[in-house]
C-alpha positions as CSV (number, residue, x, y, z in Angstrom):
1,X,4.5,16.7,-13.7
2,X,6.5,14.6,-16.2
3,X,5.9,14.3,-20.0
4,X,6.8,10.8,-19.0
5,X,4.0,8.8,-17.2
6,X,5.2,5.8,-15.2
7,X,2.1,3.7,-15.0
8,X,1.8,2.0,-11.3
9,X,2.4,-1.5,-12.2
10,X,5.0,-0.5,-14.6
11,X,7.3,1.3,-11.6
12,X,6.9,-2.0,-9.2
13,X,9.1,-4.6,-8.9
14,X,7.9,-8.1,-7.7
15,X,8.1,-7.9,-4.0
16,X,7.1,-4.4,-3.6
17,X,4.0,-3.2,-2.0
18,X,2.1,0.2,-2.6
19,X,-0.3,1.9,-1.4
20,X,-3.0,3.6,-3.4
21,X,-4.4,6.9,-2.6
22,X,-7.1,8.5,-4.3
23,X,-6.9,12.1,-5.5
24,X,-8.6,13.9,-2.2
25,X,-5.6,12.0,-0.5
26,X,-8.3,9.3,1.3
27,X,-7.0,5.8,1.3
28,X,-8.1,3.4,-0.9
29,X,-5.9,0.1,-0.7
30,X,-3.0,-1.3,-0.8
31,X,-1.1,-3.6,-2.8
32,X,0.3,-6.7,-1.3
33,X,2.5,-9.0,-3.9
34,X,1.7,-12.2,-4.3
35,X,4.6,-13.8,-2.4
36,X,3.2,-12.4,1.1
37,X,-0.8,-12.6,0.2
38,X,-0.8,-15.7,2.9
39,X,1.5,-14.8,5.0
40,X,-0.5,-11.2,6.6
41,X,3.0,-9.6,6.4
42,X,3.5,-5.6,5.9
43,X,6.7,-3.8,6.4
44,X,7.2,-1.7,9.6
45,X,7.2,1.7,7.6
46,X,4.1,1.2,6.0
47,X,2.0,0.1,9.2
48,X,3.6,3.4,10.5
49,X,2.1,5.4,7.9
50,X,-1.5,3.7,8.3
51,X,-1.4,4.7,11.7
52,X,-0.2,8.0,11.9
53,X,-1.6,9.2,8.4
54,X,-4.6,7.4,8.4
55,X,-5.4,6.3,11.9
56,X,-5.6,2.7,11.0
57,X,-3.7,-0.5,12.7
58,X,-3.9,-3.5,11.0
59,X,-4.6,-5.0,14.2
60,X,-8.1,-3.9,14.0
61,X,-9.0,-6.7,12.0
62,X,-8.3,-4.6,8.7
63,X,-8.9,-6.1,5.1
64,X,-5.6,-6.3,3.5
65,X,-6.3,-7.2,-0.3
């Protein structure tokens, strides 16, 4: 790895989302910026990745915080 550390807030711009993973690889959230909090909006690529990664569709009722 890097000398240089880029903390997780520190790499994202406004708009962008991210998803957090924990170290065993396990999901543990993802971030939604504040501009689409009320709007239940998540790009296509990342409700690919919750589906075929982690077996999750958002149209199971899924918390988004």
């Amino acid at each position: 790895m890097s000398e240089h550390q880029i903390h997780f807030e520190e790499s994202m711009e406004d708009d962008d989302f991210g998803l957090i993973i924990s170290k065993t690889g396990d999901l543990k959230g993802l971030f939604v910026p504040k501009e689409y909090e009320e709007a239940d909006y998540v790009p296509e690529a990342i409700v690919q990745i919750l589906s075929q990664v982690y077996g999750i569709t958002l149209d199971d009722g899924a918390t988004i915080h």
